[in-house]
C-alpha positions as a Python dict, from the first residue, in 0.01 Angstrom:
ca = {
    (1, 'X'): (0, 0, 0),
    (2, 'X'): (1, -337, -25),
    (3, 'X'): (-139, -387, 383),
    (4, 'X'): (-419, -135, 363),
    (5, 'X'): (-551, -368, 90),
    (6, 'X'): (-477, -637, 320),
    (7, 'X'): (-654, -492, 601),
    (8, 'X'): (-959, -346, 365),
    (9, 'X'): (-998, -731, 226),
    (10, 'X'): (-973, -885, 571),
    (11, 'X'): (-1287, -604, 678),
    (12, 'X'): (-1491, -719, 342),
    (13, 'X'): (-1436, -1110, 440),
    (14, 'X'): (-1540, -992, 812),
    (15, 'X'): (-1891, -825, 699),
    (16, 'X'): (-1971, -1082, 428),
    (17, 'X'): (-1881, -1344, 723),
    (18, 'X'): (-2129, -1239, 992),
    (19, 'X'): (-2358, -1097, 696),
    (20, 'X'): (-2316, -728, 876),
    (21, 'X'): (-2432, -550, 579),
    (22, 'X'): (-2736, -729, 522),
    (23, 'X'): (-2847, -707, 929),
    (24, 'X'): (-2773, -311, 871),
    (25, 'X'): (-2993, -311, 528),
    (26, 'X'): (-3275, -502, 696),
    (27, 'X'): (-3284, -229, 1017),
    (28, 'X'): (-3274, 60, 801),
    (29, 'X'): (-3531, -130, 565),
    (30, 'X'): (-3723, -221, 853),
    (31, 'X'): (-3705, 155, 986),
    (32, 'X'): (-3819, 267, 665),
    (33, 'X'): (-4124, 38, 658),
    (34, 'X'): (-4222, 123, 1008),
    (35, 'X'): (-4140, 435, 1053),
    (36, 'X'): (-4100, 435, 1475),
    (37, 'X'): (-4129, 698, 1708),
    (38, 'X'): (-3844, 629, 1863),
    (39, 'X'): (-3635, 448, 1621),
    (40, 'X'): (-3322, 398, 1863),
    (41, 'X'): (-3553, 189, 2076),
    (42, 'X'): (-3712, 7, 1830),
    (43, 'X'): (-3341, -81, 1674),
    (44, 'X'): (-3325, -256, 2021),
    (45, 'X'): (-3623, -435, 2031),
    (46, 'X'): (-3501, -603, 1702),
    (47, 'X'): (-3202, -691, 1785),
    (48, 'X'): (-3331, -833, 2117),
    (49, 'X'): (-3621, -1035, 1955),
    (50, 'X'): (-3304, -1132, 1740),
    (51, 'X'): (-3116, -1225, 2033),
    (52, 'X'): (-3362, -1404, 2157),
    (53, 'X'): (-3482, -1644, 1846),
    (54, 'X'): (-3113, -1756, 1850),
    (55, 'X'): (-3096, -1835, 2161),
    (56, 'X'): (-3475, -2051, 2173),
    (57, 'X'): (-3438, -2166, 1815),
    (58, 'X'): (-3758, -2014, 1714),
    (59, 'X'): (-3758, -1826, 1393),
    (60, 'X'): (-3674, -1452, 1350),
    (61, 'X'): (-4013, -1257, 1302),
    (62, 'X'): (-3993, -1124, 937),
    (63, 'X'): (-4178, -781, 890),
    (64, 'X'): (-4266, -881, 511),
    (65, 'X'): (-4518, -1141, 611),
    (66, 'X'): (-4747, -1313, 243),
    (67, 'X'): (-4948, -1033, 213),
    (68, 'X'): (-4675, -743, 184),
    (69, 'X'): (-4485, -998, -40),
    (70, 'X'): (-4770, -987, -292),
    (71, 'X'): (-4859, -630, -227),
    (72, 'X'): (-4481, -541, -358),
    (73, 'X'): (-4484, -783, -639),
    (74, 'X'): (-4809, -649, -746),
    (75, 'X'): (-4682, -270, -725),
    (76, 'X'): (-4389, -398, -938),
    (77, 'X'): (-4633, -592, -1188),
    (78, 'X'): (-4830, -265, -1248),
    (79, 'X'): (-4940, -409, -1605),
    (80, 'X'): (-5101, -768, -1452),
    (81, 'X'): (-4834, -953, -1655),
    (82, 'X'): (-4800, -1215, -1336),
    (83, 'X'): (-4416, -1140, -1394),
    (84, 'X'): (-4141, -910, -1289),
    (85, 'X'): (-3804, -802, -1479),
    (86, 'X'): (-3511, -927, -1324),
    (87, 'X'): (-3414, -590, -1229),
    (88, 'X'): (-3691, -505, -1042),
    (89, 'X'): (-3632, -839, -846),
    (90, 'X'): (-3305, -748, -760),
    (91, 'X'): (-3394, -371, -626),
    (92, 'X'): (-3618, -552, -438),
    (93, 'X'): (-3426, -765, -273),
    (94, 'X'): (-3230, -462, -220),
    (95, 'X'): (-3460, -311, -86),
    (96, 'X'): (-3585, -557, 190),
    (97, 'X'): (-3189, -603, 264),
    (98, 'X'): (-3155, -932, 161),
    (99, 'X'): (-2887, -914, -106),
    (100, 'X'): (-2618, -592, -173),
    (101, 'X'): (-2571, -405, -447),
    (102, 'X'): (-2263, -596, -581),
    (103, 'X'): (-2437, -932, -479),
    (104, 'X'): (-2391, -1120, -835),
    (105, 'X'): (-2750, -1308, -929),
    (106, 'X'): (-2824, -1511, -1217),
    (107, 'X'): (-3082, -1406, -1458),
    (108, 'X'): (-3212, -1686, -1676),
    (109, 'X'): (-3365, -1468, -1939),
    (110, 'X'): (-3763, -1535, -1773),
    (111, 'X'): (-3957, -1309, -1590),
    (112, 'X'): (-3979, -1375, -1201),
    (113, 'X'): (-4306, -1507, -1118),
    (114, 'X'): (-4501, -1402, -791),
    (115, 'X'): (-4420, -1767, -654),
    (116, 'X'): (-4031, -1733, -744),
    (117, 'X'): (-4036, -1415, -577),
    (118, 'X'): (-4165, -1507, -261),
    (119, 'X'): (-4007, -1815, -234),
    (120, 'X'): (-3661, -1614, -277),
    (121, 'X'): (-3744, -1380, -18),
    (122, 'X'): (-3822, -1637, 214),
    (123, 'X'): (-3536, -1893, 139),
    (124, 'X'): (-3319, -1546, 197),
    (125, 'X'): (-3466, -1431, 482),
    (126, 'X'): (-3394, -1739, 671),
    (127, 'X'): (-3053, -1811, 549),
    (128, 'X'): (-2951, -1423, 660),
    (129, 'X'): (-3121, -1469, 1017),
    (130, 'X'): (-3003, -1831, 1092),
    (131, 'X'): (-2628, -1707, 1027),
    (132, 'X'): (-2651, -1456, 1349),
}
């Protein structure tokens, strides 16, 4: 018993390591978003243009560029509050594969602001892609 839990924690440190889980959220996000004719080949292209900003330096092209940032935040904010919950934040992030489900964030009892929000997706988006 006691080395299957070994082996399942030494899998969990693995993914969490290399961030597997959020690369496999963001291509299934990513699919979702796009919705490619051929999605095997379009899995490659990502991971190639991946590849390939790692190897040059340059950033990782994002498919949530400023304007589908706001255009989620503002489908979340349907009432014009200029705020989201905190749970809609995280299924967000969730969403856009930037954080798991058991991912443990701090809520400070505020509403997320439209700046806050994009500013977390960014900050995420780079730490996630400069780790491959």
């Amino acid at each position: 018993m006691e080395a299957g839990c070994s082996r399942e924690r030494e899998a969990r440190n693995y993914l969490e390591k290399h961030h597997i889980m959020e690369l496999l959220n963001y291509l299934t996000s990513s699919l979702l978003f796009f919705r490619p004719d051929k999605p095997r080949e379009y899995l490659i292209s990502i991971l190639e243009k991946l590849r390939i900003a790692k190897i040059t330096g340059v950033a990782f092209p994002f498919f949530m560029d400023h304007s589908n940032i706001v255009a989620m935040f503002e489908m979340m904010d349907s009432s014009s509050k200029g705020t989201i919950s905190f749970v809609q934040y995280k299924e967000a992030l969730k969403t856009l594969g930037l954080c798991t489900a058991d991912e443990v964030l701090k809520d400070d009892g505020h509403g997320i602001t439209l700046d806050k929000f994009r500013h977390e997706v960014n900050k995420r988006t780079q730490e996630i892609w400069s780790s491959f």
